[in-house]
C-alpha positions as CSV (number, residue, x, y, z in Angstrom):
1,X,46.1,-72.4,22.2
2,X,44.6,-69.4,23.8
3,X,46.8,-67.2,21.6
4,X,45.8,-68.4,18.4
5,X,42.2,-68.4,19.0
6,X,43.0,-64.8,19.9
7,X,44.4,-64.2,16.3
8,X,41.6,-66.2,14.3
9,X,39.3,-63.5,16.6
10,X,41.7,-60.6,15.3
11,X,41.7,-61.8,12.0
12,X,38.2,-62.4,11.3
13,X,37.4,-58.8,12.9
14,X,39.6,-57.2,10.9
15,X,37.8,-58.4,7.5
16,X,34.9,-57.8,8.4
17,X,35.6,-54.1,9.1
18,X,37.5,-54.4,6.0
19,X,34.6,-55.5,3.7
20,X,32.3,-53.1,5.6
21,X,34.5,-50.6,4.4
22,X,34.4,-51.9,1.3
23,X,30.5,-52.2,0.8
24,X,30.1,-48.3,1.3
25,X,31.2,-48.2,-3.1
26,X,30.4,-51.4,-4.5
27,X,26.5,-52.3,-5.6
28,X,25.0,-54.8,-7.2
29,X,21.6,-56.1,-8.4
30,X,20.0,-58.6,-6.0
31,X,16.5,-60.4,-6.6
32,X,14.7,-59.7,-3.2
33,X,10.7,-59.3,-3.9
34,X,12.1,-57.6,-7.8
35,X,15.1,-55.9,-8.7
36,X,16.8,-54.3,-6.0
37,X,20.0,-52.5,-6.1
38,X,21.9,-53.4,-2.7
39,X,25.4,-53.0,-1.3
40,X,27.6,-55.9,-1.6
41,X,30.6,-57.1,-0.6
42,X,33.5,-59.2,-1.4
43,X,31.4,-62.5,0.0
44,X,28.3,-62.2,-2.4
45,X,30.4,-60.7,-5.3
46,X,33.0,-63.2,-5.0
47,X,30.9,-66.7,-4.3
48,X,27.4,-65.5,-4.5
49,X,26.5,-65.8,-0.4
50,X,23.6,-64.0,0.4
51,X,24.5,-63.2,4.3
52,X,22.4,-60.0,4.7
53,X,23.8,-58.2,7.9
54,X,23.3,-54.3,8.5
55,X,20.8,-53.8,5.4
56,X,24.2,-55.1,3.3
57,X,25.0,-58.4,1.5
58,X,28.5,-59.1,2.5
C-alpha cells in the first residue's frame, strides 16, 4: 500500500513539473478584471479549470 501511494506521489509530481514546463510557451486569453493574456496549461486549455498557482493557470 505504501508503495503505490509512493507512485501516485511520483506521478502527480512529475506532471506537474511537466505542465510547468509546458506553461513557459503556451498563452491564452483569460477574463480576470478585462482581457488578460496569461500562461496556461494543459488543465485550463484542455477542460477550462481555472487553478491559478505561481501567477499561471494550469
Amino acid at each position: 500500500m505504501k508503495d503505490i501511494f509512493i507512485g501516485i506521489i511520483i506521478i502527480l509530481v512529475v506532471f506537474v513539473i511537466i505542465d510547468f514546463i509546458y506553461t513557459e510557451k503556451n498563452t491564452c486569453v483569460v477574463n480576470e478584471s478585462g482581457l488578460v493574456e496569461a500562461k496556461c496549461g494543459f488543465i485550463k486549455e484542455q477542460f477550462d479549470i481555472d487553478i491559478t498557482l505561481f501567477n499561471r493557470y494550469w
